[in-house]
N, C-alpha and C positions, 0 to 999 in steps of 0.2 A: 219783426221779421218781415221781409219783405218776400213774398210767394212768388213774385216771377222770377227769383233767384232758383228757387227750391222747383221747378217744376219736374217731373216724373220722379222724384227724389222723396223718400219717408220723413217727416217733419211730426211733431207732435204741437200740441194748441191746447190751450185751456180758455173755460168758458162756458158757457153756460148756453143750452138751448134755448129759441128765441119762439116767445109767442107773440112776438109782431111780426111778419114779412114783406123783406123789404119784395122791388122789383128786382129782380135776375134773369140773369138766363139760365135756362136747363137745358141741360146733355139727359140722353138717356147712356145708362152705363148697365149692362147683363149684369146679372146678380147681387144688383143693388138696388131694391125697390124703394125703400126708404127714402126722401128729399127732408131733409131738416134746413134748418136755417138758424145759425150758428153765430152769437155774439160773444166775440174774445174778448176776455178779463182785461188786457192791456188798450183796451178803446179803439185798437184796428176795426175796421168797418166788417159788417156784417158776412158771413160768411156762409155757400152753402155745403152740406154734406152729403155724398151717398154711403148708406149704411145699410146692411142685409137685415137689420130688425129695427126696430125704435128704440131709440135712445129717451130716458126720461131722467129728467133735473130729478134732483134731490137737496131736501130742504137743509140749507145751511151748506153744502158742499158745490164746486164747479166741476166739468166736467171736463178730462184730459183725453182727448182724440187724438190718435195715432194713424197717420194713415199716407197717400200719396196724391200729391198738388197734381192736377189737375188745369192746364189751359181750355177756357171756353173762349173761341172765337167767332166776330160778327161784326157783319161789315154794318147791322143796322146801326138804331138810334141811340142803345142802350148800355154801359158798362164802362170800363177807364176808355176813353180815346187814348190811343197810340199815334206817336208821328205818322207811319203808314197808312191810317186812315181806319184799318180796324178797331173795334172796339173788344175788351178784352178782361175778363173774371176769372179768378183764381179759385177752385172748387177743392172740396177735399173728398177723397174715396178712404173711407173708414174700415182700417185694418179690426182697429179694438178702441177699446176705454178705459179710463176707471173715473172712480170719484177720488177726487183729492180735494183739501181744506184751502 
């Protein structure tokens, strides 16, 4: 799935929360304290999340986030280059979850 399609748009993702992090940029977003960092099952690059609680892995199962893509922009050093010269991360704001197999 490709997120710059989906941007203000509800998408859901499976995956697993990541205890490595990578470098990102972060937005702050009200009512979402939480920063997770988010590796999708299907080998998409690492992803981050704002979620109102913590989300924790569970053994043997992935986890399905449901929520709305998010554009972070910057004109620094860091994120996908864009023709324009921006640079540019696709973030998720987490409605809900579940665990699925």
């Amino acid at each position: 799935m490709q997120l710059k399609e989906k941007i203000d748009q509800e998408v859901s993702i499976v995956g697993t929360i990541s205890d490595i992090m990578w470098q990102h940029m972060i937005a702050y977003e009200p009512g979402y304290p939480e920063i997770l960092y988010f590796d999708p099952k299907n080998g998409d690059n690492q992803m981050v999340l704002y979620a109102k609680a913590q989300i924790k892995n569970i053994p043997n199962k992935y986890v399905k986030v449901f929520g709305i893509v998010k554009e972070i922009k910057s004109s620094g050093e860091k994120g996908q280059k864009i023709e324009d010269g921006d640079y540019r991360e696709y973030h998720l704001i987490v409605s809900r979850y579940e665990y699925v197999d």
